[in-house]
PDB file of N, CA, C and O in Angstrom:
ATOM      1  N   UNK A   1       0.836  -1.165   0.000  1.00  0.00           N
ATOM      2  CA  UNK A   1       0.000   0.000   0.000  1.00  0.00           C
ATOM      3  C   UNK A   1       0.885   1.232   0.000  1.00  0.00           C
ATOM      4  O   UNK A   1       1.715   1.407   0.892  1.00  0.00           O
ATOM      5  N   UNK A   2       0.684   2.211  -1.143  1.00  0.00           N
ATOM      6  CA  UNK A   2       1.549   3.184  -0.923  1.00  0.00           C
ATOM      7  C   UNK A   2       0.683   4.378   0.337  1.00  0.00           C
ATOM      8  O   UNK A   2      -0.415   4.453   0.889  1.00  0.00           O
ATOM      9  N   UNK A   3       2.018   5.170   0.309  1.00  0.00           N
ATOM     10  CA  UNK A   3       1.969   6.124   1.521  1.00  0.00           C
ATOM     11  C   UNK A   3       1.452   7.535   1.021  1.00  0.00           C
ATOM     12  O   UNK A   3       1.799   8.078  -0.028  1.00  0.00           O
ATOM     13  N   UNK A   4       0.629   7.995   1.885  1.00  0.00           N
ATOM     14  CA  UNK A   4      -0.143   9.236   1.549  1.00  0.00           C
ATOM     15  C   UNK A   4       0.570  10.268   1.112  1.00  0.00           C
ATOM     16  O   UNK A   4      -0.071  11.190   0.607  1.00  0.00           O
ATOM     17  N   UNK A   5       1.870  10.372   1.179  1.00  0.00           N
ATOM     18  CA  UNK A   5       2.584  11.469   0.184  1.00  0.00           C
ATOM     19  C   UNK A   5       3.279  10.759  -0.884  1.00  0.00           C
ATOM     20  O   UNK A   5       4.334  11.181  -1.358  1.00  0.00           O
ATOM     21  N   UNK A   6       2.598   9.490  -1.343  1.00  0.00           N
ATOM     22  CA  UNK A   6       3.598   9.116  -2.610  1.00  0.00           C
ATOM     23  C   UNK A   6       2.793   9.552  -3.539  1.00  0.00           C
ATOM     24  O   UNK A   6       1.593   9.481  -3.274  1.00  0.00           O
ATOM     25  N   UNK A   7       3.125  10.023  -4.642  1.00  0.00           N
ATOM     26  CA  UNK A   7       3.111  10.361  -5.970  1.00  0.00           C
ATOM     27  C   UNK A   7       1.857   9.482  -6.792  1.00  0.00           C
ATOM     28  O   UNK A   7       0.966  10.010  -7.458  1.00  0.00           O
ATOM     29  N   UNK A   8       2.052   7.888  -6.541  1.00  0.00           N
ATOM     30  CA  UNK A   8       1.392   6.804  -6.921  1.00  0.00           C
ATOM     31  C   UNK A   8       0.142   6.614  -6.753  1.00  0.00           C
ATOM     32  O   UNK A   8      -0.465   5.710  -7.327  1.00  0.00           O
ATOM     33  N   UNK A   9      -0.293   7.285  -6.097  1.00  0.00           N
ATOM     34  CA  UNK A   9      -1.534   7.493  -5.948  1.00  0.00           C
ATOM     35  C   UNK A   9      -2.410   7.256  -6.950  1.00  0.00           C
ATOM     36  O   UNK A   9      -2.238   7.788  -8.047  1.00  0.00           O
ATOM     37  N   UNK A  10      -3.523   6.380  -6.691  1.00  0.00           N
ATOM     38  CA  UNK A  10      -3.998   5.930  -8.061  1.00  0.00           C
ATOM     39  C   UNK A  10      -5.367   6.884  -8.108  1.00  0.00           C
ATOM     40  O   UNK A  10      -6.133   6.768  -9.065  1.00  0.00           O
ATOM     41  N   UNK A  11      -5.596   7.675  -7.214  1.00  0.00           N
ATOM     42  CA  UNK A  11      -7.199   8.565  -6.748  1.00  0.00           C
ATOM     43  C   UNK A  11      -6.784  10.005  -7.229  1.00  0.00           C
ATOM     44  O   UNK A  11      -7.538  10.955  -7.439  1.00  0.00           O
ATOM     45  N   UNK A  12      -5.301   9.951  -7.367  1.00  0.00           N
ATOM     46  CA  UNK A  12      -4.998  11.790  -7.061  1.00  0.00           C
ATOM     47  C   UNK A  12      -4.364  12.318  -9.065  1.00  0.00           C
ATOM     48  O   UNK A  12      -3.867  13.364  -9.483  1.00  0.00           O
ATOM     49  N   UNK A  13      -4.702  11.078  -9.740  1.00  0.00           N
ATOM     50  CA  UNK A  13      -4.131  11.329 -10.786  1.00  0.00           C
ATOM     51  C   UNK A  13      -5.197  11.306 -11.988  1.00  0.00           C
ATOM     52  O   UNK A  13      -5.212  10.189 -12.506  1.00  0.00           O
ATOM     53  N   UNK A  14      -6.105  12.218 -12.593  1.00  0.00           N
ATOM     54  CA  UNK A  14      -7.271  12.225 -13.338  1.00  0.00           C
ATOM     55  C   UNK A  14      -7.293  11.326 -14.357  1.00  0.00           C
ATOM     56  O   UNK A  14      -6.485  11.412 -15.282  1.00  0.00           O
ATOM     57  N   UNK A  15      -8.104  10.490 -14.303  1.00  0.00           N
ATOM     58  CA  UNK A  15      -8.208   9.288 -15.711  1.00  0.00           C
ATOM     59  C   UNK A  15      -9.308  10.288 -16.193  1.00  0.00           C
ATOM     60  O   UNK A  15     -10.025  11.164 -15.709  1.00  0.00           O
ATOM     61  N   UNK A  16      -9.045   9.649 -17.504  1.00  0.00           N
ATOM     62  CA  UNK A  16     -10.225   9.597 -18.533  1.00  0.00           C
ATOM     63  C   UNK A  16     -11.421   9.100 -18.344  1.00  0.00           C
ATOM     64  O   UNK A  16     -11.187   7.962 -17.936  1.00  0.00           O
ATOM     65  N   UNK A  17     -12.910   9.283 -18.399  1.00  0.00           N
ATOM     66  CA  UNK A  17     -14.009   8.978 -18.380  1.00  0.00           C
ATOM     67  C   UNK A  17     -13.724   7.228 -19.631  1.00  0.00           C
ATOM     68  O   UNK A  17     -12.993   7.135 -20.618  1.00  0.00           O
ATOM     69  N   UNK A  18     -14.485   6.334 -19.104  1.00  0.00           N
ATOM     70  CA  UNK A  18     -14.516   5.362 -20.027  1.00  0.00           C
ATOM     71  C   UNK A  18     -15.463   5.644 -20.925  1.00  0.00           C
ATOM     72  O   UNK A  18     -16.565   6.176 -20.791  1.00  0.00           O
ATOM     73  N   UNK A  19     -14.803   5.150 -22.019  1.00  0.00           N
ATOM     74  CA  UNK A  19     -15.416   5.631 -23.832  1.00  0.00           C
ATOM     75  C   UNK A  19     -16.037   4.152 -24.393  1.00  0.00           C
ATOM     76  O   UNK A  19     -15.748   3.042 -23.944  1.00  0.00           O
ATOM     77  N   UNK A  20     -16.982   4.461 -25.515  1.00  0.00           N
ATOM     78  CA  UNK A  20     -16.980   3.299 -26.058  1.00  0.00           C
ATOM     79  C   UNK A  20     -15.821   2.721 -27.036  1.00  0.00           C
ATOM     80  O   UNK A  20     -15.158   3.536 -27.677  1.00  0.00           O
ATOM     81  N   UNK A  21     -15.521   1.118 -27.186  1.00  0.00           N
ATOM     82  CA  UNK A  21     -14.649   0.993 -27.873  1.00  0.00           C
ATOM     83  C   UNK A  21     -14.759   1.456 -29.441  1.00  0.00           C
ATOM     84  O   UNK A  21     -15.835   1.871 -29.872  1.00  0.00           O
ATOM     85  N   UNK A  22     -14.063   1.403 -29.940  1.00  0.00           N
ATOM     86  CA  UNK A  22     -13.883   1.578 -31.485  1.00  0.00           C
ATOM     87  C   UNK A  22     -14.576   0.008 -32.048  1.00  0.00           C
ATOM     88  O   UNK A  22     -14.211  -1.109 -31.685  1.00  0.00           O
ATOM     89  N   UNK A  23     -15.556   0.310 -32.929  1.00  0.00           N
ATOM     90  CA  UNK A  23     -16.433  -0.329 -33.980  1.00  0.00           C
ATOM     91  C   UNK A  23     -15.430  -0.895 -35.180  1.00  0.00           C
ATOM     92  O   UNK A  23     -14.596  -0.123 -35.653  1.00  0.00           O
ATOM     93  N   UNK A  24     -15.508  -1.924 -35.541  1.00  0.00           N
ATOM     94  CA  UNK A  24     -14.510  -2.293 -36.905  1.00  0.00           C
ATOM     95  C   UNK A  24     -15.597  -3.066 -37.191  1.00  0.00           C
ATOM     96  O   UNK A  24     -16.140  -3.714 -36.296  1.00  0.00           O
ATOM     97  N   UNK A  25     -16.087  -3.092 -38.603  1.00  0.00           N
ATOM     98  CA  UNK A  25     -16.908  -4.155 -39.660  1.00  0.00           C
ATOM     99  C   UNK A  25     -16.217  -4.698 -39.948  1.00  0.00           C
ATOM    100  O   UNK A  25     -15.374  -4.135 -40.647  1.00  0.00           O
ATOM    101  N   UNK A  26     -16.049  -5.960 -39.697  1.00  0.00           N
ATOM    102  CA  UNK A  26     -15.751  -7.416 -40.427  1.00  0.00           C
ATOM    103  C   UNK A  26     -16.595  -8.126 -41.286  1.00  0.00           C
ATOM    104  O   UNK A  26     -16.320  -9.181 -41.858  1.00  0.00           O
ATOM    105  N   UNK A  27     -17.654  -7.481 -41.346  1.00  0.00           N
ATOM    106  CA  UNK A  27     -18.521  -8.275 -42.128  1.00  0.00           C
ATOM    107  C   UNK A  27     -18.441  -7.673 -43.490  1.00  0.00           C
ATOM    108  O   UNK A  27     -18.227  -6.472 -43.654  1.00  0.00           O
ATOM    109  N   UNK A  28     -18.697  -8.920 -44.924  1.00  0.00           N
ATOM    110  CA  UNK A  28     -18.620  -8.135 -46.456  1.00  0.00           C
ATOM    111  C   UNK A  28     -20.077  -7.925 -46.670  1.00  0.00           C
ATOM    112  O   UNK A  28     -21.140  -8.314 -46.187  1.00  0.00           O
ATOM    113  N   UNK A  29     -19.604  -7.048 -47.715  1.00  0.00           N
ATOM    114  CA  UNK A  29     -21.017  -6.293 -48.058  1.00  0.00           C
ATOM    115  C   UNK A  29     -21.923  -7.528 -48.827  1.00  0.00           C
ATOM    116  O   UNK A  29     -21.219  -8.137 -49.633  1.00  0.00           O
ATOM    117  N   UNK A  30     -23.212  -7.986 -48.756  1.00  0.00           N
ATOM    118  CA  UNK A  30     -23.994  -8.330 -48.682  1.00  0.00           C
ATOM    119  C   UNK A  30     -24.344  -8.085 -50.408  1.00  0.00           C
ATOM    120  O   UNK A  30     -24.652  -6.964 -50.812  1.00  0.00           O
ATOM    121  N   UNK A  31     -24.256  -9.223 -51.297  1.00  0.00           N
ATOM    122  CA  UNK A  31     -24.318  -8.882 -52.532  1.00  0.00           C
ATOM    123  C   UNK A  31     -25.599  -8.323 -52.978  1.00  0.00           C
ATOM    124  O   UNK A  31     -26.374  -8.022 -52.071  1.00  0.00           O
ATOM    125  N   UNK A  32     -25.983  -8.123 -54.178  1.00  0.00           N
ATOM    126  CA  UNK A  32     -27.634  -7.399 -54.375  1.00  0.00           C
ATOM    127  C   UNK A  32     -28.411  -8.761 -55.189  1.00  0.00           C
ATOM    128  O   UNK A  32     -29.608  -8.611 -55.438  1.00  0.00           O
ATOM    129  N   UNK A  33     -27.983  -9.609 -55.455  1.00  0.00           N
ATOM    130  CA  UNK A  33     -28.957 -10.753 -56.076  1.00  0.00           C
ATOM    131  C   UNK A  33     -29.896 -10.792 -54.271  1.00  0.00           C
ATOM    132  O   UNK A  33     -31.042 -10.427 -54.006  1.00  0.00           O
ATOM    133  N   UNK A  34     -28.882 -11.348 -53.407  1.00  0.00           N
ATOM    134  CA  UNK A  34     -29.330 -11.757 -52.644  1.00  0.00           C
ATOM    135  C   UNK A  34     -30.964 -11.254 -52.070  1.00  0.00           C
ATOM    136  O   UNK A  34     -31.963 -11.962 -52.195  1.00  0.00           O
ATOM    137  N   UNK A  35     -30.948 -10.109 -51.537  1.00  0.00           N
ATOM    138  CA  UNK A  35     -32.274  -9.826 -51.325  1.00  0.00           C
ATOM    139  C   UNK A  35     -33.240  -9.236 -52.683  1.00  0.00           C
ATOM    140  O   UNK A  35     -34.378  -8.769 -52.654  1.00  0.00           O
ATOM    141  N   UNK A  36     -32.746  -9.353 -53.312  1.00  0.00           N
ATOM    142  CA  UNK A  36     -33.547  -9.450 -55.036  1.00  0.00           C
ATOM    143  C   UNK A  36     -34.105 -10.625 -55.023  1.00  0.00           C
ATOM    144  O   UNK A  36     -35.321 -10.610 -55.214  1.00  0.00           O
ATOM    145  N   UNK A  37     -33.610 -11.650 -54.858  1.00  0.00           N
ATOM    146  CA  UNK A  37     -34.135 -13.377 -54.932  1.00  0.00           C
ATOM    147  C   UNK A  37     -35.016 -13.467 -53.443  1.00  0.00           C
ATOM    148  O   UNK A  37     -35.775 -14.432 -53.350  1.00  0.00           O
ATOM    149  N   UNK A  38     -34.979 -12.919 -52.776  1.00  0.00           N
ATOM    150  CA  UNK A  38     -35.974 -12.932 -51.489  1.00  0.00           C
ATOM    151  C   UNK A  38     -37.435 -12.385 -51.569  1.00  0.00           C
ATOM    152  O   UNK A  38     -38.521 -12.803 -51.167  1.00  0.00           O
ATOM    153  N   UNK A  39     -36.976 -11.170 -52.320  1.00  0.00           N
ATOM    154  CA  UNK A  39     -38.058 -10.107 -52.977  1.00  0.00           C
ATOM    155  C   UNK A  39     -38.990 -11.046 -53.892  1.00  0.00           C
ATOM    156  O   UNK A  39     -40.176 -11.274 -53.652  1.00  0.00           O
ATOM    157  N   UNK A  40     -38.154 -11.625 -55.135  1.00  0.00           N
ATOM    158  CA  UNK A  40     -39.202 -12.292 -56.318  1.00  0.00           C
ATOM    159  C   UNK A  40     -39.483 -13.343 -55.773  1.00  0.00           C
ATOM    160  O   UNK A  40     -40.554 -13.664 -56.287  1.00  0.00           O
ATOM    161  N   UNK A  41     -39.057 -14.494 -54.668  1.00  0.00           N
ATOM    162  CA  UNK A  41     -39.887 -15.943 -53.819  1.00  0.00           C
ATOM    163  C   UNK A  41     -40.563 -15.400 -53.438  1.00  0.00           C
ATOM    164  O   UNK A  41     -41.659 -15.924 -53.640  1.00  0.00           O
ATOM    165  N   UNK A  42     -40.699 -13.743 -52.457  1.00  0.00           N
ATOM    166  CA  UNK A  42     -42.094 -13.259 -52.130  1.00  0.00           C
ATOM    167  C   UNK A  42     -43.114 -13.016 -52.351  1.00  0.00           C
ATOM    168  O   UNK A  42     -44.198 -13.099 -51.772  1.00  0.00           O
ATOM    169  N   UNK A  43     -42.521 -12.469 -53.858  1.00  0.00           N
ATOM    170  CA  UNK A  43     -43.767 -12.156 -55.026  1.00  0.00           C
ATOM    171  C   UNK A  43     -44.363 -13.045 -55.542  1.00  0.00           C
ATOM    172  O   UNK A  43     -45.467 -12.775 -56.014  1.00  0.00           O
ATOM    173  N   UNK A  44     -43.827 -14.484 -55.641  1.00  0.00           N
ATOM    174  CA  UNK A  44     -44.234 -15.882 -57.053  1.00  0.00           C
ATOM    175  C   UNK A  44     -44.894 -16.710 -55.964  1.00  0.00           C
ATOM    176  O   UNK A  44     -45.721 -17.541 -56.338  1.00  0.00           O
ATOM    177  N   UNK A  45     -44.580 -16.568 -54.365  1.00  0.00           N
ATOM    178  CA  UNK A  45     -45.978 -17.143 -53.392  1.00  0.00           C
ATOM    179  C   UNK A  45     -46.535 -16.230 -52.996  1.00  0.00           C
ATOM    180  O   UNK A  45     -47.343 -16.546 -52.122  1.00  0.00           O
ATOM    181  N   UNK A  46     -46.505 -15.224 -53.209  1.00  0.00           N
ATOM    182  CA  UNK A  46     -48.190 -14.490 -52.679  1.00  0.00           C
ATOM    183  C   UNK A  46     -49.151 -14.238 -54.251  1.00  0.00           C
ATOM    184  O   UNK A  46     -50.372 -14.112 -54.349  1.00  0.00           O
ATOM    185  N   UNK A  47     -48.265 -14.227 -55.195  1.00  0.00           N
ATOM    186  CA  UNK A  47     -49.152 -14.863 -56.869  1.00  0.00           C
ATOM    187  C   UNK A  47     -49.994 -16.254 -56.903  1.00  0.00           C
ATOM    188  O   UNK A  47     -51.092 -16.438 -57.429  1.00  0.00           O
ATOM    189  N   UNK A  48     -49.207 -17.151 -56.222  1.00  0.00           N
ATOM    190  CA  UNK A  48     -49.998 -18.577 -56.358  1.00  0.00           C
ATOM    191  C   UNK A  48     -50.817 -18.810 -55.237  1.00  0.00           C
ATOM    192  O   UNK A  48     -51.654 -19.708 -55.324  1.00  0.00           O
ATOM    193  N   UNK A  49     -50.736 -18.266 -54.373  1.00  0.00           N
ATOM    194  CA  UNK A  49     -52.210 -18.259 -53.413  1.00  0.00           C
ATOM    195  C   UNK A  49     -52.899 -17.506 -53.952  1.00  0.00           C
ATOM    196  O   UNK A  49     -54.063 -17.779 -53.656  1.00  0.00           O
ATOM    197  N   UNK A  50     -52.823 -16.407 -54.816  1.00  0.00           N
ATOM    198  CA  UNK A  50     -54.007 -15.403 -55.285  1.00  0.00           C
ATOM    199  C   UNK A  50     -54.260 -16.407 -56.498  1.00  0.00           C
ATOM    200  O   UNK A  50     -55.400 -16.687 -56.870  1.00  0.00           O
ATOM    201  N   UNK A  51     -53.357 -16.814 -56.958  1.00  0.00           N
ATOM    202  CA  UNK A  51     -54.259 -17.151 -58.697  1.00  0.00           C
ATOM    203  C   UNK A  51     -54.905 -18.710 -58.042  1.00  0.00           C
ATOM    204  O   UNK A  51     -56.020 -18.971 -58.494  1.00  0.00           O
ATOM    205  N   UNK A  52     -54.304 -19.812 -56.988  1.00  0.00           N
ATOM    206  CA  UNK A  52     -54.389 -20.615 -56.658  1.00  0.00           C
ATOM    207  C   UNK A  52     -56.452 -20.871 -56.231  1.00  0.00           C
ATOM    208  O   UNK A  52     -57.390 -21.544 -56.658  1.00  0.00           O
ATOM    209  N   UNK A  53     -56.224 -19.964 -55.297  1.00  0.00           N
ATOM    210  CA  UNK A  53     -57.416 -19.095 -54.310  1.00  0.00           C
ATOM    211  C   UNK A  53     -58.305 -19.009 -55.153  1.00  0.00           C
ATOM    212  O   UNK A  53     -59.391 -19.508 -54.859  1.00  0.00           O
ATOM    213  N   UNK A  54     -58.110 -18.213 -56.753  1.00  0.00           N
ATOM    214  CA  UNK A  54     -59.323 -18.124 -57.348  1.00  0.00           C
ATOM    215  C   UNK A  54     -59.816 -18.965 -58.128  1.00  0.00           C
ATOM    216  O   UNK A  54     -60.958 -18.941 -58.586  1.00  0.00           O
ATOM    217  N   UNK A  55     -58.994 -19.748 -58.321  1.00  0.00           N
ATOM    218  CA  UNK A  55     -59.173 -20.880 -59.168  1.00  0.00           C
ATOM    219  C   UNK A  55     -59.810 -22.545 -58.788  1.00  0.00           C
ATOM    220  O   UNK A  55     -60.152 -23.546 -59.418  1.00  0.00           O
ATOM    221  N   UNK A  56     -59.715 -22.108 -57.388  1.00  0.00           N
ATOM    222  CA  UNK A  56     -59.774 -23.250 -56.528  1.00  0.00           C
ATOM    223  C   UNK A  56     -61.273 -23.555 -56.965  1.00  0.00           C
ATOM    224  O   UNK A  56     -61.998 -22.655 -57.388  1.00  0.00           O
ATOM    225  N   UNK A  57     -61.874 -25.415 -56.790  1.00  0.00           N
ATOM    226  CA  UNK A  57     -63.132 -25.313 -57.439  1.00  0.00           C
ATOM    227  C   UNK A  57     -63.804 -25.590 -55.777  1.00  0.00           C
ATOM    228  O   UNK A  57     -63.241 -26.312 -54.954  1.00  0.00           O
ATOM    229  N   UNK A  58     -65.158 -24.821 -55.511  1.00  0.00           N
ATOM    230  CA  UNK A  58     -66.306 -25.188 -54.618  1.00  0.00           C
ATOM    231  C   UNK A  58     -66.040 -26.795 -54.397  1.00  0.00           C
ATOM    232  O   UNK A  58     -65.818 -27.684 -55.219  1.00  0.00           O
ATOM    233  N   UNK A  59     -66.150 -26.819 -52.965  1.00  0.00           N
ATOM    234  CA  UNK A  59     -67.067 -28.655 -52.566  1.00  0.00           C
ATOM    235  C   UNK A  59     -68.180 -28.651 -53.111  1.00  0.00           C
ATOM    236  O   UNK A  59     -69.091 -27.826 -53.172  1.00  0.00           O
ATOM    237  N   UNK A  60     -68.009 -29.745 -53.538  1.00  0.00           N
ATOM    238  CA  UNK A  60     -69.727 -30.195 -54.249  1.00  0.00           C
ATOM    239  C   UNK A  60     -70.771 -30.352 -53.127  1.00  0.00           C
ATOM    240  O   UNK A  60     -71.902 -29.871 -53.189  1.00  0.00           O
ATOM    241  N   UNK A  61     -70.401 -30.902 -52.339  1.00  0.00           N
ATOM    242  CA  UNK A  61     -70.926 -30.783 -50.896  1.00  0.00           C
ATOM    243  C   UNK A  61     -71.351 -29.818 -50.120  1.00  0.00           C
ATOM    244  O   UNK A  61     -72.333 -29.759 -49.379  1.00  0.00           O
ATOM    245  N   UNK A  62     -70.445 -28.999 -50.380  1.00  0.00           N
ATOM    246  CA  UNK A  62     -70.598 -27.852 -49.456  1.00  0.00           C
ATOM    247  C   UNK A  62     -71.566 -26.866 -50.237  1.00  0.00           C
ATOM    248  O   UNK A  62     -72.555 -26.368 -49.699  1.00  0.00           O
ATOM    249  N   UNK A  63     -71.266 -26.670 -51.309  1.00  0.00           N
ATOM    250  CA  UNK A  63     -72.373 -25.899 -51.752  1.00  0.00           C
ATOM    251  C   UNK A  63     -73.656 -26.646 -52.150  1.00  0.00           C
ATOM    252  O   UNK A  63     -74.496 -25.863 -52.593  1.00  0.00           O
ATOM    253  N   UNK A  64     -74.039 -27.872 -52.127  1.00  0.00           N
ATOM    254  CA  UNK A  64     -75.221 -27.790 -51.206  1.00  0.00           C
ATOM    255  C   UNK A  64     -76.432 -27.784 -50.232  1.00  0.00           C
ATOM    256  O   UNK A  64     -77.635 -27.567 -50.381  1.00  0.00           O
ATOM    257  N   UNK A  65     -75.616 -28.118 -49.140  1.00  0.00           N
ATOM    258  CA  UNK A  65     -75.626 -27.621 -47.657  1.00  0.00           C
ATOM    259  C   UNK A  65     -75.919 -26.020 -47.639  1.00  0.00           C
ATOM    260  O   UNK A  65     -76.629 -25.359 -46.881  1.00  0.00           O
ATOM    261  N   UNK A  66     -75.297 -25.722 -48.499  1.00  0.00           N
ATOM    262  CA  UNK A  66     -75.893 -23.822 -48.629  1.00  0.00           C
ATOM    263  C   UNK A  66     -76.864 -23.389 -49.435  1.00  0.00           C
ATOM    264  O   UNK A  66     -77.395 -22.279 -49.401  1.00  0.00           O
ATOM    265  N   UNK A  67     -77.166 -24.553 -50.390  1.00  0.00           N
ATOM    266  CA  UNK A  67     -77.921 -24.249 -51.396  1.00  0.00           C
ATOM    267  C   UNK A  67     -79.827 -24.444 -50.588  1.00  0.00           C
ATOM    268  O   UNK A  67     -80.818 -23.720 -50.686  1.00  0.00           O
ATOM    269  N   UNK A  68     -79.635 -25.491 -50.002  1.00  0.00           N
ATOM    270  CA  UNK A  68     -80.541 -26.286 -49.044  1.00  0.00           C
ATOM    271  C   UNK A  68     -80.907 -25.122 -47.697  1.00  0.00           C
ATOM    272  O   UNK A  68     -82.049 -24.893 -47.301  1.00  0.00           O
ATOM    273  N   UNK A  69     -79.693 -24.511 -47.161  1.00  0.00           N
ATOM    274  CA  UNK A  69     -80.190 -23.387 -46.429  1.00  0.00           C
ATOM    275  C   UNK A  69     -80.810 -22.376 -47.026  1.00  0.00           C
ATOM    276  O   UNK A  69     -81.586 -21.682 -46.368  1.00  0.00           O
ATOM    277  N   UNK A  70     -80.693 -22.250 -47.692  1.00  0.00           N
ATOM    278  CA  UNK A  70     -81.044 -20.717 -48.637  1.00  0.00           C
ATOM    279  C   UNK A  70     -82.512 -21.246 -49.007  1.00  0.00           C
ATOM    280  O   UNK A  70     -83.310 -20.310 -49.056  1.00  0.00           O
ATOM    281  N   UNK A  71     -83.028 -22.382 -49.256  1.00  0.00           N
ATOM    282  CA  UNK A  71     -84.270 -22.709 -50.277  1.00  0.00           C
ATOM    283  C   UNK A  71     -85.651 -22.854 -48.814  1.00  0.00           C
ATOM    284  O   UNK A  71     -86.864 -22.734 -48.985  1.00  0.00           O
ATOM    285  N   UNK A  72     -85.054 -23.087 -47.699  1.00  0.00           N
ATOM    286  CA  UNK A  72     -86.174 -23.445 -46.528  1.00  0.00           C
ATOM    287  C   UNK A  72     -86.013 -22.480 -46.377  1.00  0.00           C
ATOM    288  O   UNK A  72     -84.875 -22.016 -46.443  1.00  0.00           O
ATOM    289  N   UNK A  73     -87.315 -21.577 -46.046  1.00  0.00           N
ATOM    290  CA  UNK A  73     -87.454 -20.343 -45.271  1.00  0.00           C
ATOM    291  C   UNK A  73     -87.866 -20.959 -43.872  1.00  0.00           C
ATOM    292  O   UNK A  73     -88.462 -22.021 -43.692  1.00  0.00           O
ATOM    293  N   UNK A  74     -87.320 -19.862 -42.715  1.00  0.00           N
ATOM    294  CA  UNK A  74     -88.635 -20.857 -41.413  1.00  0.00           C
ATOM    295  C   UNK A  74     -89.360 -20.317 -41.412  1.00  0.00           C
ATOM    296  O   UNK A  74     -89.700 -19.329 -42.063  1.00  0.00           O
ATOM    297  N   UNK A  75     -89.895 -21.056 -40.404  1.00  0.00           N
ATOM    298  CA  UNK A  75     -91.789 -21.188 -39.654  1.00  0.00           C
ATOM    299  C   UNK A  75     -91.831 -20.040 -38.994  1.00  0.00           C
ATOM    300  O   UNK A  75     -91.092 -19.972 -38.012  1.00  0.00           O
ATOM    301  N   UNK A  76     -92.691 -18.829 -39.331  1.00  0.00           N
ATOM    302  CA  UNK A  76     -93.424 -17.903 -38.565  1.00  0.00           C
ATOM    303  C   UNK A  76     -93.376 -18.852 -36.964  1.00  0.00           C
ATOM    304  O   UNK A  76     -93.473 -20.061 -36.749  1.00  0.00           O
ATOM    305  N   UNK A  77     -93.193 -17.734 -36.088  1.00  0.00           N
ATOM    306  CA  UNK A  77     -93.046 -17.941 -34.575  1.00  0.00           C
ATOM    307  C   UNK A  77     -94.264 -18.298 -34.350  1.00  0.00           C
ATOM    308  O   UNK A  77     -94.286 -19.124 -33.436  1.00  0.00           O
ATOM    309  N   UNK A  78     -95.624 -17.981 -34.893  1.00  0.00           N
ATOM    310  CA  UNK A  78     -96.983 -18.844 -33.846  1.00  0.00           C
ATOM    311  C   UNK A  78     -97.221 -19.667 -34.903  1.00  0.00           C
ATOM    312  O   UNK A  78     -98.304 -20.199 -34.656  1.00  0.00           O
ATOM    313  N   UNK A  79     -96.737 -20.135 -36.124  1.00  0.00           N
ATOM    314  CA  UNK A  79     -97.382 -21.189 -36.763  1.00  0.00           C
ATOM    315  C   UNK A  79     -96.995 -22.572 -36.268  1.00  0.00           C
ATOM    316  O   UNK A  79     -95.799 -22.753 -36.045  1.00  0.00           O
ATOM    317  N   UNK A  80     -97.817 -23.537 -36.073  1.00  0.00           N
ATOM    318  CA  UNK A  80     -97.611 -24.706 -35.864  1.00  0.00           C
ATOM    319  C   UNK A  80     -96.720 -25.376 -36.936  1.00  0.00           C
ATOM    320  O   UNK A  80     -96.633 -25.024 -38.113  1.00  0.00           O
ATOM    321  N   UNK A  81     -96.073 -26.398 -36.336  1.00  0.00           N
ATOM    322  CA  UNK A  81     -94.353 -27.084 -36.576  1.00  0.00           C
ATOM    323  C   UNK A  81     -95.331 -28.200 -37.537  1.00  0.00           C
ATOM    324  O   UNK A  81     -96.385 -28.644 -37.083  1.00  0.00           O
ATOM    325  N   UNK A  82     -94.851 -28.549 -38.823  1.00  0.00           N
ATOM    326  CA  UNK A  82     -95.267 -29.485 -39.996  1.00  0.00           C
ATOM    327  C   UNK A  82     -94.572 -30.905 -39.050  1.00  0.00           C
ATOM    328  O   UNK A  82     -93.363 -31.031 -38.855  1.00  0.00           O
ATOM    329  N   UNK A  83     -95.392 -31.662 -38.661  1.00  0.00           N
ATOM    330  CA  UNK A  83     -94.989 -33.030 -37.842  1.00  0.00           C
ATOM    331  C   UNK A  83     -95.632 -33.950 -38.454  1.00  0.00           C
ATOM    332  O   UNK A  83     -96.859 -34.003 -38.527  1.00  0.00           O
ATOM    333  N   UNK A  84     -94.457 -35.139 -39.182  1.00  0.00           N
ATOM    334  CA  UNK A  84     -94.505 -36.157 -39.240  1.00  0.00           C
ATOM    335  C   UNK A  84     -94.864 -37.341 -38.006  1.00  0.00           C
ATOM    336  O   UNK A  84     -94.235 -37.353 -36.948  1.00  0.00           O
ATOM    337  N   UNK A  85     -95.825 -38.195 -38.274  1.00  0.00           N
ATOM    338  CA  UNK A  85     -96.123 -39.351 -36.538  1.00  0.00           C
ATOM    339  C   UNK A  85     -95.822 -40.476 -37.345  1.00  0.00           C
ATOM    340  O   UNK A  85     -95.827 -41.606 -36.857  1.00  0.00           O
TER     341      UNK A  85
END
């Protein structure tokens, strides 16, 4: 431990505030196909769900289950219910 009149003093001698270090890129520049070819796979699947989507054909089934809803109207609330015995 030094002595209160030595020189060495590690409190009595002004440092520098700590800085950030110095930044160096190591990394290479990033060619331009690259996100060009990211861009057009984006474009050629959101094309084939749209052209896919419209092209797609109805369930035969399903439309008609809808066709069948649409053709029964209901029963007025006080009319009596059409019962088969």
């Amino acid at each position: 431990m030094a002595a209160h009149a030595s020189n060495d003093d590690v409190h009595t001698d002004p440092q520098p505030p700590p800085g950030l270090p110095d930044i160096q890129d190591e990394a290479a520049d990033t060619p331009m196909w690259v996100p060009a070819l990211g861009l057009a796979l984006f474009v050629l699947a959101a094309l084939w769900l749209v052209i896919s989507s419209a092209f797609d054909a109805p369930d035969p089934g399903e439309a008609t289950l809808e066709g069948e809803a649409t053709l029964e109207a209901p029963a007025p609330a006080g009319a009596p219910a059409d019962r088969e015995h």
